[in-house]
N, C-alpha and C positions, 0 to 999 in steps of 0.2 A: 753331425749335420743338424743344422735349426728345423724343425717338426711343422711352425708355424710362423704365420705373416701377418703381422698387425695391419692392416688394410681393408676397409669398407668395401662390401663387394658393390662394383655397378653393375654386373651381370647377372643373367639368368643362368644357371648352371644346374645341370644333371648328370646324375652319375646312372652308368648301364652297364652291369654285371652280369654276364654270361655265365651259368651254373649247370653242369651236370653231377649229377652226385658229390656236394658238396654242403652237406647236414653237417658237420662237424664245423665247418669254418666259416661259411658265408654269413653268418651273426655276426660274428668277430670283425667281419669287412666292413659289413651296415654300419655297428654301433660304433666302430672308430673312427670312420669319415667325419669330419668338419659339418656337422649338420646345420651349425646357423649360418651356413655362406651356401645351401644348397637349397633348390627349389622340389626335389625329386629324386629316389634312387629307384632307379627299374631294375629288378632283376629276371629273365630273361632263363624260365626253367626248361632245358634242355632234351628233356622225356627223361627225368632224372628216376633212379629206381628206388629211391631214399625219399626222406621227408625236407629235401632242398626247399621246395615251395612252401611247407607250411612252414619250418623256420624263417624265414627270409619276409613271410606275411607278419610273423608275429613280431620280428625285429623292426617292420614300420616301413618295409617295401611296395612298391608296388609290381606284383610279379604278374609277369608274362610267359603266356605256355608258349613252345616248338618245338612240336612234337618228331620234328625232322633231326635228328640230329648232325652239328658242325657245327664248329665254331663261330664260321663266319652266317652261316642259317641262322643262329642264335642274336648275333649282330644286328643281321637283316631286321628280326621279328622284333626287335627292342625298337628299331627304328622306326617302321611301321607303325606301332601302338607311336612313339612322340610323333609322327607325322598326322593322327589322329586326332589330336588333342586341338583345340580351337589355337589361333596362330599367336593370340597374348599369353598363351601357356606354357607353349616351345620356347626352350632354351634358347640362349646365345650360346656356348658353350656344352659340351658334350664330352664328360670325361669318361674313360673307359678304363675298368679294372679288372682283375681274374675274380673268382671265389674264393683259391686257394687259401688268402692270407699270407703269400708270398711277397707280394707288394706292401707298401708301408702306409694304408689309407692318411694317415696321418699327415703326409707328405702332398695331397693335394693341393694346398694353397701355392706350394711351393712349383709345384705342374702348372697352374692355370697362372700366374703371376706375368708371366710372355706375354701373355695374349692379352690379358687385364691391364695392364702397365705401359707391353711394349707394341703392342697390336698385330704377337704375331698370331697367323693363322691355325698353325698345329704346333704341339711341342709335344716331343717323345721320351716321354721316362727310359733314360738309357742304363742298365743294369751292369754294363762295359765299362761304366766311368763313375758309376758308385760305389758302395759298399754293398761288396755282396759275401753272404758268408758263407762260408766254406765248404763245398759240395752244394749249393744254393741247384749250379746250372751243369749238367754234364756235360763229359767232356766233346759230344757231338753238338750238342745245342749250343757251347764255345765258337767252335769251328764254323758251324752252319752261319752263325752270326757273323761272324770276322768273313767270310766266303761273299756273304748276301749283301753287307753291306759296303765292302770291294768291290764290287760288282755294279753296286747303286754309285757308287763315287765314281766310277769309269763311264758309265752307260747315260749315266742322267745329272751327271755333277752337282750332287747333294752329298752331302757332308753327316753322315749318318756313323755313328757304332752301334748299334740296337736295333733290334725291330721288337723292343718289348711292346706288351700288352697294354702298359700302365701309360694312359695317354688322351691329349687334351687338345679338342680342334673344336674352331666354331661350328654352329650347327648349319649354318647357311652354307661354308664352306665343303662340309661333309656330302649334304644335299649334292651339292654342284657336282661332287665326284661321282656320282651313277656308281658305286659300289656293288659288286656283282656277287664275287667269290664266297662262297659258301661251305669252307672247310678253312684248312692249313694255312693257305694262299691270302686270308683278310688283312694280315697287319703290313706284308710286303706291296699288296695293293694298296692299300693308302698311298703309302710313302711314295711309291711308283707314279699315282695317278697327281700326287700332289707336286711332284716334280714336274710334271709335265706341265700342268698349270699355273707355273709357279709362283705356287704358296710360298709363302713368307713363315718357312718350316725352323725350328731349332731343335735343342734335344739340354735335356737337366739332366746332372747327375740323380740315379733315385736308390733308396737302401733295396735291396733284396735277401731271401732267406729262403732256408729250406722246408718243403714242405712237414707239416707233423701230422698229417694224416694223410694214410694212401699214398700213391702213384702220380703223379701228371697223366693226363690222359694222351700226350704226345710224347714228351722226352723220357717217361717212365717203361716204353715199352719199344723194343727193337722197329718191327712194324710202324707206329706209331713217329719213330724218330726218322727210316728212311721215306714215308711216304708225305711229312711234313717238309723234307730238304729238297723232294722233287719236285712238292707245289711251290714251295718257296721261287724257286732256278725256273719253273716252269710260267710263273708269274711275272718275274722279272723280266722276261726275253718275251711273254706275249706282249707287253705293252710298247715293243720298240715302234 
């Protein structure tokens, strides 16, 4: 798969990194992103118990405390600090990655190219229709996907296989969604709230891999995996 896209950006673009204890790889996310087509990367430290925040300083982020922990609380607080910023300094665009180094930074240009080129609104790094490698995703967070987004193709007739992480919508557009959910439930609310409005949504194939350090802090732990498939299903059916 091409890594890269010879084209001029016209956009403002930022990247917001949610991080809980993730010293080991969040460098690795910063320093392979596309930096001369980026105006900012916020990362977004989660009450981490590790030195997340001060590597992620020193890699040339601009990090953000929330001290609440959840994924989607973490979202929230990135969002907040760019709603902050004087309005010539907010993004057009607004891409969101893990810490892990499970996604492909590299593959950015390749994310945000819809919306730069073809003007769509969101596009979903789909892990379903990439390259994923081999134990990358287990075999519940397989299921949960193919479930969640059956479910979105029935209920809301959006054409989804992923509800990955790794993902690209404009800022004005994200705004508009009123984004609530503060855990599990953040990536299925999007796609949810964007159907409803509908955005002008696609999805790219994107590379995936397996983590080399630690756990996921969802699919790596039983708890962790049923109480992520209930916000998911529970997410889905609140917005009917």
């Amino acid at each position: 798969m091409p890594t890269s896209i010879k084209q001029a950006p016209t956009s403002k673009i930022m990247v917001l990194i949610p991080a809980l204890n993730e010293e080991k790889s969040v460098a690795k996310v910063i320093n392979d992103l596309p930096q001369h087509l980026l105006q900012k990367v916020v990362v977004v430290d989660n009450n981490s118990t590790d030195q997340t925040a001060a590597v992620a300083k020193i890699a040339g982020a601009t990090v953000v405390s929330q001290p609440q922990r959840g994924y989607g609380a973490a979202c929230l607080a990135g969002m907040r600090y760019i709603e902050s910023l004087p309005t010539v300094e907010q993004p057009d665009i607004l891409v969101f990655i893990d810490a892990d180094y499970s996604d492909d930074p590299t593959e950015l240009p390749l994310l945000i190219a819809p919306i730069t080129a073809q003007n769509y609104d969101m596009v979903i790094g789909s892990r379903a229709i990439g390259e994923r490698e081999n134990g990358a995703m287990t075999i519940p967070q397989l299921f949960g996907n193919w479930l969640a987004t059956r479910l979105l193709r029935w209920i809301y007739k959006v054409q989804f296989t992923d509800l990955g992480p790794f993902r690209a919508i404009k800022w004005q557009k994200l705004l508009a969604l009123q984004m609530q959910d503060e855990d599990f439930g953040w990536t299925v609310e999007m796609q949810v709230k964007a159907a409803k409005y509908n955005f002008l949504s696609t999805e790219i194939p994107v590379s995936y891999r397996r983590r080399r350090d630690g756990q996921s802090k969802v699919s790596g732990t039983i708890k962790g995996t049923i109480l992520a498939g209930h916000k998911i299903l529970y997410t889905i059916f609140k917005h009917l």
